[in-house]
N, C-alpha and C positions, 0 to 999 in steps of 0.2 A: 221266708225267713229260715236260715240255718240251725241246724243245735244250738251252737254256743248264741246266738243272739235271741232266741225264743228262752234260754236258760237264763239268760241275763234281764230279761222282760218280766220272766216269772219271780226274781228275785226280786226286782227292784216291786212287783207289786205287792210282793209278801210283804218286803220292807212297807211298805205305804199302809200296809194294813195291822201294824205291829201298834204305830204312832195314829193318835189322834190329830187333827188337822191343825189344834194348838201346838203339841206338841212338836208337830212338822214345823210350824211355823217358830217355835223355840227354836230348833234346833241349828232351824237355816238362820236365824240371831246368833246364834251361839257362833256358830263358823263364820260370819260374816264379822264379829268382835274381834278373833281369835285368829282372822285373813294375816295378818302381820307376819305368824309365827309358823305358816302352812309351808314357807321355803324351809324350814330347818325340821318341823316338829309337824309332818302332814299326820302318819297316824296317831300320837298323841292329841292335836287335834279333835281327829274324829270321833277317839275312843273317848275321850274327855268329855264331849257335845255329848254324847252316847249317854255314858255314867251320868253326866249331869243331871240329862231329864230324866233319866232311871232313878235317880233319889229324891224324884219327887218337887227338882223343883220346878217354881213357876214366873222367872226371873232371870233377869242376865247379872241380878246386885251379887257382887262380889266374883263374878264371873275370870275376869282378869288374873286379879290375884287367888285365886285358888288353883288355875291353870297352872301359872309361874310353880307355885308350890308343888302341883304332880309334876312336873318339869323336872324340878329340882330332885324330890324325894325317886322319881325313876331314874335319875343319873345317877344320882349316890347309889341306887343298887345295883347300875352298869359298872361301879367301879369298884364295889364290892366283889362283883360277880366274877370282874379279870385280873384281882388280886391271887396268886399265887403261891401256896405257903410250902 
């Protein structure tokens, strides 16, 4: 095995050990809900699945719409951000 793919092995088992096996299993829910929107919106996605079960929850209720809504509120501050005064 090389650097980069023993670095990659190491990473991916940190990750595994970050998440409870619920939690894993949340999260692969999460991104499998949220499959629609991974051609436009992959890191939000991720980052969103991420935050999710980082606040604790334990559920996909409301899952959809709360994405849309980071969706949106990150766009409005991408277009804040390339407003030029």
């Amino acid at each position: 095995m090389n650097g980069w793919n023993q670095q990659k092995q190491e990473k991916i088992g940190m990750e595994s050990e970050k998440y409870s096996t619920e939690e894993m299993e949340l999260r692969q829910q999460c991104i499998m809900l949220l499959q629609k929107y991974l051609t436009q919106h992959q890191k939000e996605v991720y980052e969103f699945s991420h935050d999710w079960i980082a606040k604790g929850n334990n559920d996909t209720t409301w899952l959809e719409e709360d994405f849309l809504k980071y969706v949106s509120d990150i766009e409005k501050w991408r277009e804040l951000g390339s407003i030029k005064h």
